[in-house]
N, C-alpha and C positions, 0 to 999 in steps of 0.2 A: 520460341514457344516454350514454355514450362509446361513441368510433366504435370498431371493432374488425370481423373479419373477418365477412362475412356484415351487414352490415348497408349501412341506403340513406340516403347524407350528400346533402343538399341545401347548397350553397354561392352565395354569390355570390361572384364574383372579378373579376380585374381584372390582364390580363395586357401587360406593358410592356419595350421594349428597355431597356436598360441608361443609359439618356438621360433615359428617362422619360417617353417616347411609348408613350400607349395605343395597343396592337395591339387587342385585343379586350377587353371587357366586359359581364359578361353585363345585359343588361336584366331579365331574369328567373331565379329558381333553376333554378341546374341539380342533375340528381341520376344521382348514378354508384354504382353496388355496388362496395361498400369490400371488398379482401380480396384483389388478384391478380390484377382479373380484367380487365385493359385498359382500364377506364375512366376512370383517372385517372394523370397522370404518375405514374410509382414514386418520386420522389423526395420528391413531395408527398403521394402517398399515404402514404408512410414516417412524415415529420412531423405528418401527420393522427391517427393513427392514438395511439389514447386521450385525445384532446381532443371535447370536448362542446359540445353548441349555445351558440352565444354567442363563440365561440372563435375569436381572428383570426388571422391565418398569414401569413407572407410567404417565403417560397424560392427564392434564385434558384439557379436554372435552367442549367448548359452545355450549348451545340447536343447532346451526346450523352446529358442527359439528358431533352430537349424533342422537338426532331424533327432532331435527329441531325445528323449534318456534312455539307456540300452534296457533291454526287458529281456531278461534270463529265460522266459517263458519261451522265447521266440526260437534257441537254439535247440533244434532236436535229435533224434538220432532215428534213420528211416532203414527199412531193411535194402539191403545189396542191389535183389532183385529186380527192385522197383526204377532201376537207372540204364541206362545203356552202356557198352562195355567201356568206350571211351571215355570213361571220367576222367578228370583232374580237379583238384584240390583249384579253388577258385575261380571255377565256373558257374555261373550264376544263370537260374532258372525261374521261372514263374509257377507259383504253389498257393493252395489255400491255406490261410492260418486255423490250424488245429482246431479252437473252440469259434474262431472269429467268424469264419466260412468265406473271408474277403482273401484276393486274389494280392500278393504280393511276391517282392523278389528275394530268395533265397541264395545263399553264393554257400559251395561247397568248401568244408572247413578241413573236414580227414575225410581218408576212403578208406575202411579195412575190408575183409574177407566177406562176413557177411552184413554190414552197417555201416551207412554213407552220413558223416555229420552235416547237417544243414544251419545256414543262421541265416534268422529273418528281418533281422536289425540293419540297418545300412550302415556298411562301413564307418561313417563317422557319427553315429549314435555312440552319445553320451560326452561329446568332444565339445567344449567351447572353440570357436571359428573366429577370424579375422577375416571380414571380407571388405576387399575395395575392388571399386570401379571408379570407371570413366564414363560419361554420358557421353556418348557418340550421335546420337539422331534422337529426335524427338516429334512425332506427327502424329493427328488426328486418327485412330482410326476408324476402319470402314462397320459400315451399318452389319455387316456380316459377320467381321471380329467381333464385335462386339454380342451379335445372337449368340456366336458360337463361345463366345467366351477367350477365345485365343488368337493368336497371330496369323495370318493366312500368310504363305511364298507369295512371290513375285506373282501375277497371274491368276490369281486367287486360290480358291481353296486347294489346301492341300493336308492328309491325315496321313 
């Protein structure tokens, strides 16, 4: 079966700066709804898209079309108080953006006395990526992935 719109590509990949350092790799398939529907870089979905299980892939990636170009706006500095005792430096939280009002993830940068730095950028904003996979599976899916937009477990739905 070739991938195509409406259907559920299970991949293994393996995602690396431009040096050649693993960022991330999946120890297990993952699987995303092939079609539009945010689950998959669009650039890589692009190239996915009528290749069949067995099928390797490699794309790299510019920050704008990975997770986009760092925005200085996004690092800020919050008071002490506002934290619980047990911070560390690289803990990552859910916060609204300052003018934006939208809910994103923040990862702790410094802790001093009374000022916690925060940055709202993800890790690899602003990074050109090399990403390849493997197509592992490839299948139709169900009328419910597809209302819902995403993959459901084994069993069906699951959030």
């Amino acid at each position: 079966m070739k991938i195509e719109k409406n259907t559920v590509v299970g991949l293994s990949f393996e995602l690396s700066d431009l040096d050649g350092t693993v960022l991330e790799k999946s120890d297990e398939p993952m699987e995303y709804l092939h079609g539009g529907y945010s689950g998959m870089f669009d650039a890589v979905e692009e190239k996915l898209n009528g290749l069949e299980e067995g099928a390797e892939l490699a794309v790299r990636l510019e920050a704008d079309d990975a997770f986009g170009e760092y925005d200085a706006e996004l690092k800020r500095s919050e008071p002490r108080s506002a934290f619980p005792s047990d911070l560390e430096v690289g803990m990552r939280f859910e916060g609204t953006g300052a003018d934006s009002g939208h809910t994103r993830i923040f990862t702790i940068t410094a802790i001093g006395d009374d000022a916690v730095e925060v940055d709202g950028n993800h890790p690899y904003a602003g990074k050109a990526l090399n990403f390849n996979c493997t197509v592992l599976s490839v299948r139709r899916a169900t009328r419910e992935e597809m209302q819902h937009g995403h993959v459901h477990g084994p069993g069906g739905h699951h959030h």
